[in-house]
C-alpha distance (Angstrom), angle and dihedral (degrees) to the residues before:
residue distance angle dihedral
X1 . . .
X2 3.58 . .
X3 3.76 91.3 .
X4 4.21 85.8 63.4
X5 3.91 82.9 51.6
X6 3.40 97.0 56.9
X7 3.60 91.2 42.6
X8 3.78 94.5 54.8
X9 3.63 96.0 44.6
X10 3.96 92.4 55.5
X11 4.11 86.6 48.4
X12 4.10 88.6 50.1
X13 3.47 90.0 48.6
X14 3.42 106.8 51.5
X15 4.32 90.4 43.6
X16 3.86 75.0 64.7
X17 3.80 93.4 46.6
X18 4.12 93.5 47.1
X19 3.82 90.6 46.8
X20 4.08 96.4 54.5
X21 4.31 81.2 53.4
X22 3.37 111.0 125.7
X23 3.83 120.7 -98.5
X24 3.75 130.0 -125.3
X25 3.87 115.9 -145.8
X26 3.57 122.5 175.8
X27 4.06 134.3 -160.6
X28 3.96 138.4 -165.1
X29 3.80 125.6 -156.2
X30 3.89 133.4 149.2
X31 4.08 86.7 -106.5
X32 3.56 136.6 49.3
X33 3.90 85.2 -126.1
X34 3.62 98.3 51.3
X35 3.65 95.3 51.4
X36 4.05 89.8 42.6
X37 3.93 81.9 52.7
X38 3.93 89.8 52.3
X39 4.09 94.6 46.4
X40 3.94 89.2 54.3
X41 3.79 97.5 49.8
X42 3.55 81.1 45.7
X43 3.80 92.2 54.8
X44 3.82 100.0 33.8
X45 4.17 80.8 59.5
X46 3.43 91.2 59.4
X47 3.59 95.5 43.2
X48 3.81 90.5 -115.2
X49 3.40 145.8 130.2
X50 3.97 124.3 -129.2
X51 3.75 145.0 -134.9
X52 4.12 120.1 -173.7
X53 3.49 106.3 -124.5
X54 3.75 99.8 175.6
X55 4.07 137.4 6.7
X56 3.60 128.7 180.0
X57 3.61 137.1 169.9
X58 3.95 121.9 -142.9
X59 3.90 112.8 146.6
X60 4.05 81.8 -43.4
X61 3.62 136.6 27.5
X62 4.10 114.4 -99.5
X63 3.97 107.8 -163.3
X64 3.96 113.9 -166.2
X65 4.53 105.4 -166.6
X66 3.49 123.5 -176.7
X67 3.82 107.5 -144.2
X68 3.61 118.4 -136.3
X69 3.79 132.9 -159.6
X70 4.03 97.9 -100.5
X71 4.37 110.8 -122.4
C-alpha cells in the first residue's frame, strides 16, 4: 500500500511539473514589428515574459516566442 502512495505522489507531482513548462505562442503580421507587437500582448496577458525562438519571412512574418515566467 505504501508502494501505490509513493507511486501516486511521483505521478501528481510531475502533472504539476509538466504544467509550469513553458509555453510556445506564435504570431503573423506583414512586419517583423507588428508581429513582435502581437507576441508581447500575448505575453503581457499571460503575465510573462518572452524570448523569440524562431522568425521567418514568407509573404508575411510568422513569429514563434517562448513565454517565460517574468523575475
Amino acid at each position: 500500500m505504501n508502494i501505490i502512495k509513493k507511486i501516486v505522489v511521483t505521478f501528481t507531482f510531475g502533472l504539476i511539473s509538466f504544467g509550469a513548462a513553458a509555453q510556445n505562442v506564435t504570431a503573423c503580421a506583414s512586419t517583423i514589428d507588428e508581429a513582435e507587437a502581437l507576441v508581447a500582448a500575448k505575453a503581457k496577458q499571460a503575465g510573462a515574459s518572452y524570448k523569440i525562438t524562431e522568425s521567418y519571412f514568407n509573404n508575411g512574418v510568422h513569429m514563434t516566442a517562448k513565454l517565460l515566467p517574468k523575475q
